[in-house]
C-alpha positions in Angstrom: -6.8 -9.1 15.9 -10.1 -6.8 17.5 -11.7 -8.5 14.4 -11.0 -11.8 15.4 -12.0 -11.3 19.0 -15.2 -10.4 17.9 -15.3 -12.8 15.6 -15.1 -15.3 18.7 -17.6 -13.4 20.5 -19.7 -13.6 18.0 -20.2 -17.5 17.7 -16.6 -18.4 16.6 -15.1 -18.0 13.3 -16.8 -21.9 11.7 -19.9 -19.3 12.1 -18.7 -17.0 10.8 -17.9 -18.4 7.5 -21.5 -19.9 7.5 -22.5 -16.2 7.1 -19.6 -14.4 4.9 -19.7 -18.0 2.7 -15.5 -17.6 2.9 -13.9 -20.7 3.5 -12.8 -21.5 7.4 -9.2 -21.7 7.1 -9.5 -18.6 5.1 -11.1 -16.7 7.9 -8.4 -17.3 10.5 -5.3 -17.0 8.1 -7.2 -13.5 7.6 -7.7 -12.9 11.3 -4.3 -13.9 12.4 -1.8 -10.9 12.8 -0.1 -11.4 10.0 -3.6 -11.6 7.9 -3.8 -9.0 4.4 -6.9 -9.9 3.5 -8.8 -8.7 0.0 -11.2 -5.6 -0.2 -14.1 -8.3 -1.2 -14.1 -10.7 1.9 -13.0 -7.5 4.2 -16.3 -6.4 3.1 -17.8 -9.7 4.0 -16.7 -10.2 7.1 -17.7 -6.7 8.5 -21.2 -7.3 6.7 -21.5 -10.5 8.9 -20.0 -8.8 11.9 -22.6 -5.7 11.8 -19.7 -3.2 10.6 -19.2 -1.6 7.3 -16.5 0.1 5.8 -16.7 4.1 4.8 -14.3 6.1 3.0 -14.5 9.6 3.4 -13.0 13.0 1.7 -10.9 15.2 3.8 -11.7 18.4 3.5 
């Protein structure tokens, strides 16, 4: 849900998908709570957002 709200503070989520090229209604079933989205547009939408996703070892 964070996602979403900066989604909408972003320019709204029909802006959004302008920038990740994922389709609208994709965008808020993946930024609704119940939302599981794929690695692929998780990593879209944080590129378009400004965020990336790292993995890191624990050591």
């Amino acid at each position: 849900m964070a996602l979403r709200n900066v989604a909408e503070a972003q320019g709204g989520v029909a802006q959004l998908a302008d920038k990740t090229k994922l389709n609208r209604e994709s965008l808020y079933k993946m930024l609704s709570e119940r939302g599981n989205p794929e690695l692929k547009s998780l990593d879209a939408l944080l590129h378009a957002l400004g965020f990336r996703l790292a993995v890191t070892a624990n050591r």
